[in-house]
C-alpha positions, 0 to 999 in steps of 0.5 A: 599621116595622122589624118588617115589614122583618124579616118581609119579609126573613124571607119572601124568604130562605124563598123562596130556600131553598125547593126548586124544584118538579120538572116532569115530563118531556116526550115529543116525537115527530116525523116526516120522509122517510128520506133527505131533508127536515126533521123537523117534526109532517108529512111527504108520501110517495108509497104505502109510501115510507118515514118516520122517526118520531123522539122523546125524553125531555126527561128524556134517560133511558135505556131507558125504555119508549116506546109508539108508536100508529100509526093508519092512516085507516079502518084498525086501530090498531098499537101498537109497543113500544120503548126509549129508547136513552143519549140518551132517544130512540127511532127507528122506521121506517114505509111508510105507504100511506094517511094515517097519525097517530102518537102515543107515550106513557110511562107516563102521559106522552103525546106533545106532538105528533101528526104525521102522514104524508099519502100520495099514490098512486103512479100510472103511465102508459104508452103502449102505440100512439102511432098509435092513441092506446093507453094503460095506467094503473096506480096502487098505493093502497088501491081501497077509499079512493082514487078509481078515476076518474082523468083522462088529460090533455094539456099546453096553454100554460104550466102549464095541462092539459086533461082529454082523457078520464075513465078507470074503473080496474078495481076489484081492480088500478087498472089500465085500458088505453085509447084517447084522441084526441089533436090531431096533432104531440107531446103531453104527457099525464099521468094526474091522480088527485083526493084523497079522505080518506084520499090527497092529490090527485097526477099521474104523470109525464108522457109525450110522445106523437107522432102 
């Protein structure tokens, strides 16, 4: 009995001087809206606002060499080179026009997270005669992903909108000027572009319009 007390002791003073086993660093990235809103895995712009694309080294290294993959829907694949700064992290800044991932890697070590930037287009609409119900549209995403028919619509009661007219955009500036019948008095009416893969679903600002 008393020898396996001694082994027992033995084995648990082993285990107190044993080195601990060293666990890799880990590389952690992260994105937000320049100016406003929390860091997180994603953020929502409008077409080429800017983003901030932020990680670390849990190491806190200073100067290593940091990868960052950024991927565009449907688009080419950009690799930018950058360093950690005395703290182990590293910034970068971005104008996404289209839904956009980002990866980053160190070595052999690759991000734990993937965030991604998802993009609405900017889209305008301006009146160009109230009296004969004129109007111009314009919109800035990239034509060969965003849908190119838009609908004019006209405020109801509380916050519910009714489609007035389907409007074709011109396939090489998103533009198209319009006519579109409208009930008499003040209206509100606003241009409502639906998603597709590669932008999220968005409206413009409204505008009034008296007849």
């Amino acid at each position: 009995m008393r020898k396996l007390v001694l082994a027992g002791v033995a084995a648990l003073s082993l285990a107190a001087v044993a080195p601990a086993v060293a666990q890799a660093p880990t590389l952690n990235l992260a994105i937000s809206r320049v100016g406003s809103g929390p860091q997180g895995t994603t953020t929502t712009v409008r077409y080429a606002e800017l983003v901030r694309i932020s990680g670390e080294l849990s190491s806190g290294q200073a100067g290593q060499p940091v990868d960052l993959t950024v991927t565009p829907y449907r688009g080419e694949t950009r690799i930018v080179s950058l360093r950690t700064d005395s703290t182990g992290s590293f910034r970068w800044s971005h104008r996404p026009t289209i839904r956009t991932g980002y990866t980053a890697r160190w070595g052999s070590q690759a991000s734990a997270q993937e965030p991604y930037a998802h993009v609405r287009p900017k889209v305008g609409l301006r009146v160009i005669n109230a009296r004969s119900g004129r109007f111009r549209v314009t919109m800035m995403a990239q034509p060969e992903h965003v849908s190119r028919i838009v609908l004019f619509q006209r405020r109801l009661r509380g916050d519910r909108w009714a489609t007035v007219k389907r409007i074709q955009l011109r396939n090489r500036n998103l533009s198209a000027r319009f006519t579109a019948r409208l009930p008499r008095g003040t209206q509100r009416v606003r241009i409502l572009v639906p998603a597709t893969p590669g932008y999220l679903r968005t409206t413009s600002r409204f505008v009034r319009v008296t007849r």
